[in-house]
C-alpha positions in Angstrom: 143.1 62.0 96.6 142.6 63.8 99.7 142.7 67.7 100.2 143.7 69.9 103.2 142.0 72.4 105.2 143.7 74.8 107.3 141.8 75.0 110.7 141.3 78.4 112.3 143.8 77.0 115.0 146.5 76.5 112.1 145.9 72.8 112.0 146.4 70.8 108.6 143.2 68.6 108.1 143.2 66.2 105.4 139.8 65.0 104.0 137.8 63.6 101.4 134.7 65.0 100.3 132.0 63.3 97.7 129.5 65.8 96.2 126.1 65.0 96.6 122.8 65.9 97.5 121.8 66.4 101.6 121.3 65.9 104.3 125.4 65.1 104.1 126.7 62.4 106.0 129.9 63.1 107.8 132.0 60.5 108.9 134.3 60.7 112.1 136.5 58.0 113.1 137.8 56.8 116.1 141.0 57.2 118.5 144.2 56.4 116.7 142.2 55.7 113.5 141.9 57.5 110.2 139.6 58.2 107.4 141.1 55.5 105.3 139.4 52.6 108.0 136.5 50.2 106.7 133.8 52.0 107.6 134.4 55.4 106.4 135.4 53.5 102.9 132.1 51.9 103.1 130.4 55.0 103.6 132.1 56.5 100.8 130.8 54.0 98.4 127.0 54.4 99.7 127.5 57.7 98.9 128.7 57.4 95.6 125.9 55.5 94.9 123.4 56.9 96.4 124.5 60.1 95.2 124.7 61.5 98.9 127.3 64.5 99.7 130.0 62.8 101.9 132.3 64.0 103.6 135.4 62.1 106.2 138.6 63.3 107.3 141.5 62.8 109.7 141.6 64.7 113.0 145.4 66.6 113.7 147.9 63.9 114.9 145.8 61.0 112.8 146.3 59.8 109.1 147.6 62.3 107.0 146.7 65.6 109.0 149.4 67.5 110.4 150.8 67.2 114.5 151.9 64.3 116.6 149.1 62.0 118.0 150.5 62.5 121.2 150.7 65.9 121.5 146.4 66.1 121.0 143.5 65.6 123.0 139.5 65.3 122.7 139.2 69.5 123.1 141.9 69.4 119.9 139.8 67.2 118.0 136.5 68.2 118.8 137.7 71.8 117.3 139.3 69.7 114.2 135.6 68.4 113.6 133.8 71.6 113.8 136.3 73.0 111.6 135.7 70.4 109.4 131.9 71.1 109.3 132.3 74.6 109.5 134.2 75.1 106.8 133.3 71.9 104.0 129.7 71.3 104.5 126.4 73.7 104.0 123.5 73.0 106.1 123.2 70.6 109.0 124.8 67.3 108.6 124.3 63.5 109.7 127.2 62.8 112.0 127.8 58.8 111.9 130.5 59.0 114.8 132.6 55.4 115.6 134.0 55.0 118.8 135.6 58.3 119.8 133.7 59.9 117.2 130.7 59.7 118.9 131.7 61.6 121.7 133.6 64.5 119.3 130.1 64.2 118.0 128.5 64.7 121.3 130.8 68.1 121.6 130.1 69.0 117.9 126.0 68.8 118.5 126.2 70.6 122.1 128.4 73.5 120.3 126.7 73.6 116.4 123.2 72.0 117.2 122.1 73.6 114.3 124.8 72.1 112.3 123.7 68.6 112.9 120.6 66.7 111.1 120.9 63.6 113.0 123.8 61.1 115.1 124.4 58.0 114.4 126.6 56.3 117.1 128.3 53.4 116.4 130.1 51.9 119.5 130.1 55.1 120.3 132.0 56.1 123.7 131.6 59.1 125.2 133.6 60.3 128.4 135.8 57.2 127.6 139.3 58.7 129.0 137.0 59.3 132.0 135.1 56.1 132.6 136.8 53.1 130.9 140.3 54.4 130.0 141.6 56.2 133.7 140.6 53.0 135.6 142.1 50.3 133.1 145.2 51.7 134.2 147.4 50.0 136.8 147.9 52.3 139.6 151.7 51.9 138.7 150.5 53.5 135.3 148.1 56.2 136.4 151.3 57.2 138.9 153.3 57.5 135.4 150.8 60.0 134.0 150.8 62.2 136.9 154.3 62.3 137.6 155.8 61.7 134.2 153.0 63.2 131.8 152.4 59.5 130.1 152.4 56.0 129.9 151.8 52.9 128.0 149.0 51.2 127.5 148.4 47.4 124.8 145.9 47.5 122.8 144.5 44.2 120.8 144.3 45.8 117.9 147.4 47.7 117.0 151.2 45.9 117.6 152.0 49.2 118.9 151.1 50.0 122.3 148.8 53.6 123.0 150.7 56.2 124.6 148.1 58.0 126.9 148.8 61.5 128.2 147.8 63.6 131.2 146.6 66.0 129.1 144.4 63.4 127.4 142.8 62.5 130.6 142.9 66.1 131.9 141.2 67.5 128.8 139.1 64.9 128.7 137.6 65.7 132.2 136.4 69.2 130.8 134.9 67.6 128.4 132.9 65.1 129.5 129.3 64.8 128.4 127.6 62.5 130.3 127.5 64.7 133.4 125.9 67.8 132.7 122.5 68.2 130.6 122.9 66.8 126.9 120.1 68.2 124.5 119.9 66.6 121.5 117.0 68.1 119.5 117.2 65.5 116.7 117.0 61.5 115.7 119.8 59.5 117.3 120.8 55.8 116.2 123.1 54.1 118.4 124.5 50.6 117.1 126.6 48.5 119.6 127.7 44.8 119.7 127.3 42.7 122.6 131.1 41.1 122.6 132.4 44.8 122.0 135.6 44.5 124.2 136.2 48.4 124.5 132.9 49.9 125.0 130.8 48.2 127.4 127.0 48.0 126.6 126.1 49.7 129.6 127.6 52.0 127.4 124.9 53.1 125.6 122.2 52.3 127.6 123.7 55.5 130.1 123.7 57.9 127.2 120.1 56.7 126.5 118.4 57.9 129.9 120.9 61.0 130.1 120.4 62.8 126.9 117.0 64.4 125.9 116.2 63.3 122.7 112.8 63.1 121.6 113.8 60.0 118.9 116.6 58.1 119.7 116.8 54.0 119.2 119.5 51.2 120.2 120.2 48.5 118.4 121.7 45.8 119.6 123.8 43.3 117.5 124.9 39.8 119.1 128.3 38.6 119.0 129.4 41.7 117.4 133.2 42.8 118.2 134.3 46.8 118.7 135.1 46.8 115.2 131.4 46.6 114.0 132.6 45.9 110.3 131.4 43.0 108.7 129.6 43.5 106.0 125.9 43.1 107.9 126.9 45.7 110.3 128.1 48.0 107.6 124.8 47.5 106.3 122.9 48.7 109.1 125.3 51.9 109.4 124.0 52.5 106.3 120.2 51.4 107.1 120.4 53.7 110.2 121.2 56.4 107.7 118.5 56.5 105.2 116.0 56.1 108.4 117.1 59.3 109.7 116.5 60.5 106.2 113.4 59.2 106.0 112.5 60.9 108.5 113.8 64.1 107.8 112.2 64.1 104.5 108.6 63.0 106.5 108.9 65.9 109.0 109.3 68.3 106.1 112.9 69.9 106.5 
């Protein structure tokens, strides 16, 4: 059963939070997804068993939280997360952000650095609106945006097509993360597949010579989709957890 916060913007949050002992893992999901997807299930259940404090939730306009999807943007959701942390967890965190999670992350660890134990980044896509999502339009469709305020866009995985903003992209330029310096004073685990259709490996390998992190590692998994759900990847979500633990628990804090 999931339970609401009220974000100090007014925003209704749902989440789910397991009780546990740290660091706590919180889980954020990707664009148009929600907390009740595969991984963040998966996670749950590692936690339970593990006996880790969990937490995952749904950003406004997702899942069960209040607002219309279309009415958000990555600044909106970025401040849903940091709410999120802010107000459920105690002491820093290990984000494990999917998709567009790992960029909200990205924002959450540049804003709360000492909120965060670790990142783990699974097909993580930062600047995304920016870099893969802007020129995938037709120029008949990025004419729509400007002049109209949206348009539509098909997406393989849903029978409903995305409807993509102007102030999606136009947010999303003020928050892009791959431009300007990216500290990122703790581990980092980035997991990527090599058939992922939406984020292109190249991907990760940017984020890897940009940000200045003194332990960060890529893993790359063959023939592995966008999705990154079957069960071996789930297992090495989980694997790239405990080894940032690990190493928490080595250096002391």
């Amino acid at each position: 059963m999931s339970a609401v916060l009220t974000s100090p913007t007014g925003r209704s949050l749902a989440y789910v939070r397991t009780e546990g002992h740290g660091p706590g893992v919180v889980f954020l999901g990707g664009f148009k997804s929600d907390m009740t997807g595969t991984k963040a299930l998966f996670l749950e259940e590692w936690a339970k068993r593990t006996g880790r404090a969990f937490l995952r939730f749904d950003y406004s306009g997702h899942g069960q939280s209040s607002g219309a999807f279309t009415d958000g943007c990555i600044g909106d959701w970025a401040e849903d997360a940091m709410a999120v942390l802010a107000g459920l967890t105690t002491g820093p965190q290990i984000l494990v952000g999917s998709s567009m999670g790992g960029w909200i992350s990205l924002l959450v660890a540049r804003k709360m650095p000492a909120r965060v134990q670790a990142f783990i980044g699974v097909a993580a896509a930062p600047d995304f609106t920016e870099d893969s999502m802007w020129p995938q339009l037709s120029a008949v469709q990025q004419q729509q945006v400007l002049q109209t305020g949206q348009t539509r866009l098909a997406h393989g995985h849903d029978d409903q097509p995305y409807i993509l903003t102007r102030r999606l992209f136009e947010d999303g330029k003020r928050h892009l993360v791959l431009r300007d310096a990216l500290p990122l004073p703790f581990a980092v685990r980035l997991l990527q597949g090599t058939r992922d259709e939406a984020v292109d490996v190249s991907v990760p390998l940017r984020l890897m010579d940009h940000a200045d992190c003194p332990d960060m590692d890529l893993r790359l998994v063959k023939d592995v989709d966008h999705r990154f759900s079957t069960p071996r990847c789930l297992g090495l979500i989980a694997a790239a957890i405990e080894d940032v633990s690990a190493n928490t628990h080595a250096a002391g804090t």
